[in-house]
Structures are given as C-alpha cells and as structure tokens.
C-alpha positions as CSV (number, residue, x, y, z in Angstrom):
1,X,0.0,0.0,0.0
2,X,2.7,2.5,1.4
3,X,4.4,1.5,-2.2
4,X,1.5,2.6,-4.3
5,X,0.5,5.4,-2.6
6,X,4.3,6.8,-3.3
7,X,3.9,6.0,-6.8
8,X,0.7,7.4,-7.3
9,X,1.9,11.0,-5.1
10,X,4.9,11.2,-7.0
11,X,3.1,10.4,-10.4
12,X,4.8,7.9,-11.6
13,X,7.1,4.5,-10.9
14,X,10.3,5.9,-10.6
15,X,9.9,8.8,-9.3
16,X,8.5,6.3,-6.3
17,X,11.5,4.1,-7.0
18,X,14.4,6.7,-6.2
19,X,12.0,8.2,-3.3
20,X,11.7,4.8,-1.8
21,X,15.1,3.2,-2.6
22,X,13.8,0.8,-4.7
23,X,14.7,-0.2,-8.4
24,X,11.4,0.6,-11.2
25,X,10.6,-3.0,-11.5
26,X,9.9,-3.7,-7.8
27,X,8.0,-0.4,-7.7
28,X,5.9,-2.3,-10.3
29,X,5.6,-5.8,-8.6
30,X,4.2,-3.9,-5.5
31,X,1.7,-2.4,-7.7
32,X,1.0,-5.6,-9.8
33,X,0.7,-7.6,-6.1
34,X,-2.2,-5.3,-5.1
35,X,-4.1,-6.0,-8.2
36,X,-4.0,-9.7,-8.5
37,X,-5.1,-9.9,-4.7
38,X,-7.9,-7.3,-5.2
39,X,-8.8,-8.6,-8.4
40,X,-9.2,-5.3,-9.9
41,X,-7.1,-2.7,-11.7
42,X,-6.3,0.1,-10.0
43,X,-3.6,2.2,-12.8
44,X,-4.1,2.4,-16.4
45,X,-0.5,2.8,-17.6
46,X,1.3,3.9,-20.8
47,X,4.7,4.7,-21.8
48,X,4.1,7.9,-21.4
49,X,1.5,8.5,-18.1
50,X,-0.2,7.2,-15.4
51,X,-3.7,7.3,-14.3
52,X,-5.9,6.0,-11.3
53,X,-8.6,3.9,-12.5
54,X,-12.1,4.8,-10.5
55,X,-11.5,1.9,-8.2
56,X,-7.8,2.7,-8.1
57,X,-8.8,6.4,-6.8
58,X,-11.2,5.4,-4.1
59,X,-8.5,2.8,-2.9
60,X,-6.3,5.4,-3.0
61,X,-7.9,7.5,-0.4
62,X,-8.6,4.5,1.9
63,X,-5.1,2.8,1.9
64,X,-3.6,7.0,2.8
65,X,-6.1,6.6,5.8
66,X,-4.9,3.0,6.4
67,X,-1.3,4.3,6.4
68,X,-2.3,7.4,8.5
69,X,-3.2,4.8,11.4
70,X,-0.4,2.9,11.1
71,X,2.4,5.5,11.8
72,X,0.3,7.2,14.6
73,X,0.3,3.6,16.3
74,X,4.3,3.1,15.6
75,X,4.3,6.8,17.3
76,X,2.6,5.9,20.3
77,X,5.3,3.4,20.8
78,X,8.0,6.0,19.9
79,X,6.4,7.9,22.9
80,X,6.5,5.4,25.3
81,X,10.8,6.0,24.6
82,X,10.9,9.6,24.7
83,X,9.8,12.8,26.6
84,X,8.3,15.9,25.4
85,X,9.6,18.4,23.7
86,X,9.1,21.6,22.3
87,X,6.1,24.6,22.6
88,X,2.7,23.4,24.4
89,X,0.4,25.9,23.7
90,X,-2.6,26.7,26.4
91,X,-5.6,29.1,26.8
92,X,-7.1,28.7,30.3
93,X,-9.6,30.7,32.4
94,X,-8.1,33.7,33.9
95,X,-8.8,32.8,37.4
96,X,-9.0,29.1,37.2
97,X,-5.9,28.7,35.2
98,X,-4.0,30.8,37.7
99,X,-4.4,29.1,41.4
100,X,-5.1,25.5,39.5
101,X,-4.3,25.0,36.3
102,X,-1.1,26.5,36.1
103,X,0.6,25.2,39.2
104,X,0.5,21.2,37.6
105,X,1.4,22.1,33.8
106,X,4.4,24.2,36.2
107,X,5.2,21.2,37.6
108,X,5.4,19.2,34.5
109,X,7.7,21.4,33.1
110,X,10.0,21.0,35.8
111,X,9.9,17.3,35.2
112,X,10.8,17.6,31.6
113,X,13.4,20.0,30.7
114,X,12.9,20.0,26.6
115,X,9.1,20.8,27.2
116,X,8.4,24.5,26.6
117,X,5.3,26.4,28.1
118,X,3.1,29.2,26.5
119,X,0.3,30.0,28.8
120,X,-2.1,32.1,28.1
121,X,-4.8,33.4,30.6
122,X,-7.7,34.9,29.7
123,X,-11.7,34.7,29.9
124,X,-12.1,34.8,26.1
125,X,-12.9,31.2,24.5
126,X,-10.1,30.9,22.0
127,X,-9.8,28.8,18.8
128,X,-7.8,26.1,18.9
129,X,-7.0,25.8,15.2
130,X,-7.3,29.4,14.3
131,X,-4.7,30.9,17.4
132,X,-2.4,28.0,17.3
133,X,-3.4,26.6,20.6
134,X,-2.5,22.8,21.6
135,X,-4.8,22.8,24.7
136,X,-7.8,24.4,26.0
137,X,-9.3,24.1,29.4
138,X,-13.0,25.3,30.0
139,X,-15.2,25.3,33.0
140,X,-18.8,24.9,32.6
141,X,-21.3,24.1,29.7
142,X,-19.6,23.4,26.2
143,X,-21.4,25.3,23.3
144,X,-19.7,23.8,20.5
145,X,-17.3,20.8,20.5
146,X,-17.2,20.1,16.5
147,X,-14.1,18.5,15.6
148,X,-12.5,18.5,19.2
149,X,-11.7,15.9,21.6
150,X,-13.5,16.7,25.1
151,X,-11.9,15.2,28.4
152,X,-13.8,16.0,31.7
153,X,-10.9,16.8,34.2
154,X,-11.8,17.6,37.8
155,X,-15.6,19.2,38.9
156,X,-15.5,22.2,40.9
157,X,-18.7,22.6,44.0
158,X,-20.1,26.1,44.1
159,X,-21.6,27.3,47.3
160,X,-23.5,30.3,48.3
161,X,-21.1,32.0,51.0
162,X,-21.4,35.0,53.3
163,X,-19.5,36.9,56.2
164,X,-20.9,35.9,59.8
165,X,-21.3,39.5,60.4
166,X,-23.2,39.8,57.1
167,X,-26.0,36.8,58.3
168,X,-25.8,38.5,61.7
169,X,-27.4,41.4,60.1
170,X,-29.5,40.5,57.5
171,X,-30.8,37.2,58.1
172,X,-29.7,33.8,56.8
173,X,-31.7,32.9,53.9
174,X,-32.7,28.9,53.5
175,X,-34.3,28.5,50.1
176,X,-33.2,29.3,46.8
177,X,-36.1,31.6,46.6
178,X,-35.0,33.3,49.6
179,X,-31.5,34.7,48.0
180,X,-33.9,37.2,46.4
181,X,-34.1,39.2,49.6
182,X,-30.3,39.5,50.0
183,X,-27.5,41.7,48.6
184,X,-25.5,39.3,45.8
185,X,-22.1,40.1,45.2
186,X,-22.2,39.4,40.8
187,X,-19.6,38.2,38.7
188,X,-19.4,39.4,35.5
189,X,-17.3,39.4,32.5
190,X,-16.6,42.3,30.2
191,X,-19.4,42.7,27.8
192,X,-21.0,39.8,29.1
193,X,-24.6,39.0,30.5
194,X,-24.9,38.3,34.6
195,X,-24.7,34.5,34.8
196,X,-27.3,32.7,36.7
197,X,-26.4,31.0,40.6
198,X,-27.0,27.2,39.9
199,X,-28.5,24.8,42.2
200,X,-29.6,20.9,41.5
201,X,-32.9,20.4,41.4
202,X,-35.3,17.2,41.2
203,X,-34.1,14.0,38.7
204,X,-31.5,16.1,36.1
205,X,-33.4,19.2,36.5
206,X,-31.3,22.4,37.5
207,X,-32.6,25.0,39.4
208,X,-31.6,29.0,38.8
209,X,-31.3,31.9,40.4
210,X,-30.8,35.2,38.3
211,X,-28.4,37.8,41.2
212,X,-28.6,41.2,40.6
213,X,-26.7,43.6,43.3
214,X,-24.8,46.5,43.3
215,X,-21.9,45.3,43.1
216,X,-20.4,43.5,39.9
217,X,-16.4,42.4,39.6
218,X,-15.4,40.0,36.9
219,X,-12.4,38.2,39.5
220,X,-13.6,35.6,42.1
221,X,-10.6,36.5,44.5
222,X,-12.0,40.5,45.1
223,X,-16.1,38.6,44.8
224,X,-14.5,36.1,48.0
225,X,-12.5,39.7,49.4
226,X,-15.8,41.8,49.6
227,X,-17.9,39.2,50.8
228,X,-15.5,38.8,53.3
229,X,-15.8,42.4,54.6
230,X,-19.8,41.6,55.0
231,X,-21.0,43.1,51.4
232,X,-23.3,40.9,50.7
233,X,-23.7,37.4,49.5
234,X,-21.7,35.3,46.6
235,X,-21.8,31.8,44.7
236,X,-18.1,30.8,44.0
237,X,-16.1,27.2,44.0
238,X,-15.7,25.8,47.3
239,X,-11.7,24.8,46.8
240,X,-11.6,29.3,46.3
241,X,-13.5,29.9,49.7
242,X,-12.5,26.6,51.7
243,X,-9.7,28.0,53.6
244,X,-11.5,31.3,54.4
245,X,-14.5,29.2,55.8
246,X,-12.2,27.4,57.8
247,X,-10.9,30.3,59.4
248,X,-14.5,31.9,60.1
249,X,-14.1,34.8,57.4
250,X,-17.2,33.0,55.2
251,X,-19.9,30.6,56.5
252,X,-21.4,28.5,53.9
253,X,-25.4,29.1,53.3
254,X,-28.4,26.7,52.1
255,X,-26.8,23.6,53.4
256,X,-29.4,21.7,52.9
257,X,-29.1,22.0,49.6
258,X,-26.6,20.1,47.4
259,X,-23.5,22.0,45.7
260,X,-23.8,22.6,41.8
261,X,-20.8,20.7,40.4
262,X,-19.2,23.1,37.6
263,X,-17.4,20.7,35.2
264,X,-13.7,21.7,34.3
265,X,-12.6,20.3,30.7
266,X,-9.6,19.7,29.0
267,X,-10.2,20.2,24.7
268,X,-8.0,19.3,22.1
269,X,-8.6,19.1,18.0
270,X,-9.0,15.9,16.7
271,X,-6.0,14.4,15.3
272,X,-4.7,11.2,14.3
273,X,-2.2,11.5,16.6
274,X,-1.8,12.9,20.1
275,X,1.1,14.4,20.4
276,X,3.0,13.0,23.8
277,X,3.2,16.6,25.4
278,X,-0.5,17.3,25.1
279,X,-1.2,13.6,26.4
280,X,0.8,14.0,29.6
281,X,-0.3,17.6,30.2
282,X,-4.0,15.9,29.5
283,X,-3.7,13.1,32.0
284,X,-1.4,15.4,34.6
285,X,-4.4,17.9,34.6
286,X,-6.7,14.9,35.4
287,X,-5.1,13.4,38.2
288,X,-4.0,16.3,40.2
289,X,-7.1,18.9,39.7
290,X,-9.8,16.8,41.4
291,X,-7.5,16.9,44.8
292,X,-7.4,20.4,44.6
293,X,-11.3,20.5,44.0
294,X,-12.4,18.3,47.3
C-alpha cells in the first residue's frame, strides 16, 4: 500500500522508486501484487502516463487513511521512549488557570526540561485551530465541540457564602427563593450578561437563580474579598472559599441543599495523533485537579 501510494503521489514508478530506494521494477511488482489480490485494476498505464482507474482512486484515499493509522500507532510506541519536547500551547480561564491550572502544567515542566510552556490566561474562549493553541481548558457548559476531543478533568462545588457578620445582620436565607431578599455580590465578565447562581434540582433538572446587586467584579478572589468584609452574599467554587470558611471569614449558606458541580474540561482538536506533550499535560491535569477541588 505504502508503495502505491508513493507511486501514485509522485506520479509515476520511478519517481517512487528513487523516493523509496527501490529499483522501477519492484515499484511495479508492488503495484501488480495489489491488483492480482484485489482482483481489480487500479492504474491504467502507458509509456508515457499514469492514471488512477475509479477503483484505483477510491482505494487510494482508503489505503492514505490506512497508512495514516499505522504511523500514529508506531508513534505511540516512539512515545513510550521519549519525553516531550518543544512549545505546548494553552488558553485557560483567567482565574481558574491561575491558582489550579497553572501550578500542575508548572510542575510538569520542571519534570521535563525539553518541554516548553506558553500560557495564556484569559476569559475569552479561544480557537484552537485558528490561534495555534494545543490545549484548551474550559469550566462549565460546552457550546460547540465540533471537531474536538473533550476530556472532563476535575468538577468544581459552588456554594453560596457569606461573612458571619453579614447573616448577623440580615438574616440567613434557607431557600433558593430566599436569595432574592439579600444583597448578591455578581460576577461578571466584560461585555458579558450576569450568569445565573445554579443549584440541582429534582431527577437532572437544574434550578436557577438570576443575582442582581450593586456590586459586579469579573475576578472571584476581590467577589470572596468583599464578601469577606460583609458586602453581601456570593456563589463561588468551594476549593476558592475553603480555607476562608475554615478560618471563620465566610460561613457556607443553604446547606441543605446540594452544591452545583461546575465541570472543568480539558479540549483538544481531533488528530490522528496525540502528540506526547499534550497527552501527559492531559492526564497530569486529570489526576492532580480533582484533589485540589475536594
């Protein structure tokens, strides 16, 4: 196949020949091979040109797909001897990438010196193909995953959170419904619509809660600082307010109903081949983000 496929690229037999490092004749024999097995003739041929029969062009594009397949397997075992190497290109979340995201891919460059990082961090859903990026990762609902590979990585809870000294004053609200009566603290991002407080609801059913407050910042560290200092109320992940709950600076709300896990993914295009650096970035991402989350 790999033969024919030369021949027919390169247009004729010896053209494949010298390409391959083969004399015309075995060039030929290849060809000749694939017909008597097939049963069908897949060049017309004369002294002066070549060209693919109808059968011979649709067997064509099926043994370059064949072929394909077969040197991304002999690359996997290539990987499995080697380390990676060269630029890994990934957009990330602004905040997210940051305090999670970053740290591991960090870490994995320290394990492997001939791997090169560009990181780039920033709210603004990126295309892969068009902006040269290896990597994506993505928090929440996926709008359109046409000709990407999707890998779920870690989930991150989201609770409702307040000061003490906030609750103390206005109340502590117990229903969803309740939140209504209370000062939110809203992210938002540049240009962007207010997005809704989540909460699970009955079977698969998701129940929503549209904030609106005074206040508005589109970063989840000055959302945790003000409702810290008893501003008002906030929905952000639990691994971003755990340690500030632990010290007393945020009491969790509604707890008797059950966190809204925010789905963290990992997208890549769809190739024949995954290249080794985006494979162990991929599965280093996966092991070590969930931890963080619990």
């Amino acid at each position: 196949m790999a033969v024919f496929v030369r021949a027919v690229d390169l247009g004729s037999f010896a053209a494949a020949a010298a390409a391959l490092d083969l004399s015309g004749p075995m060039v030929g024999k290849h060809v000749r091979f694939l017909e008597e097995r097939l049963g069908v003739r897949l060049l017309n041929r004369t002294t002066r040109r070549q060209s693919l029969t109808d059968f011979g062009r649709a067997y064509y594009e099926r043994c370059r797909i064949v072929l394909a397949e077969a040197d991304a397997a002999d690359a996997l075992a290539a990987d499995q001897l080697s380390q990676p190497r060269g630029k890994l290109r990934v957009t990330m979340p602004a905040h997210f990438g940051r305090h999670c995201v970053a740290p591991v891919l960090l870490k994995l460059a320290r394990q492997y010196p001939m791997l090169e990082l560009d990181l780039s961090l920033s709210d603004r859903f990126a295309d892969l193909a068009e902006d040269g990026f290896d990597l994506a990762i993505r928090t929440g609902d996926l709008e359109d995953k046409a000709g990407l590979i999707v890998r779920s990585v870690a989930r991150q809870d989201m609770v409702v959170c307040a000061a003490p000294a906030y609750v103390k004053v206005h109340g502590e609200p117990r229903q969803v419904e309740d939140l209504a009566d209370h000062h939110a603290i809203v992210y938002r991002r540049l240009g962007q619509i207010v997005q809704p407080w989540l909460f699970p609801g009955e079977g698969q059913a998701v129940c929503q809660f549209a904030p609106e407050g005074r206040l508005r910042l589109d970063d989840l560290d000055a959302i945790a600082d003000a409702a810290s200092d008893g501003m008002g109320i906030a929905w952000l992940p639990w691994w971003l307010v755990r340690e500030r709950v632990k010290a007393g600076a945020l009491v969790t709300l509604l707890p008797d109903h059950a966190r809204y896990p925010y789905d963290c993914h990992a997208l890549w295009l769809r190739t024949p081949h995954l290249p080794l650096k985006v494979r162990l970035a991929v599965d280093a991402l996966a092991a070590a983000l969930p931890k963080m989350m619990a």
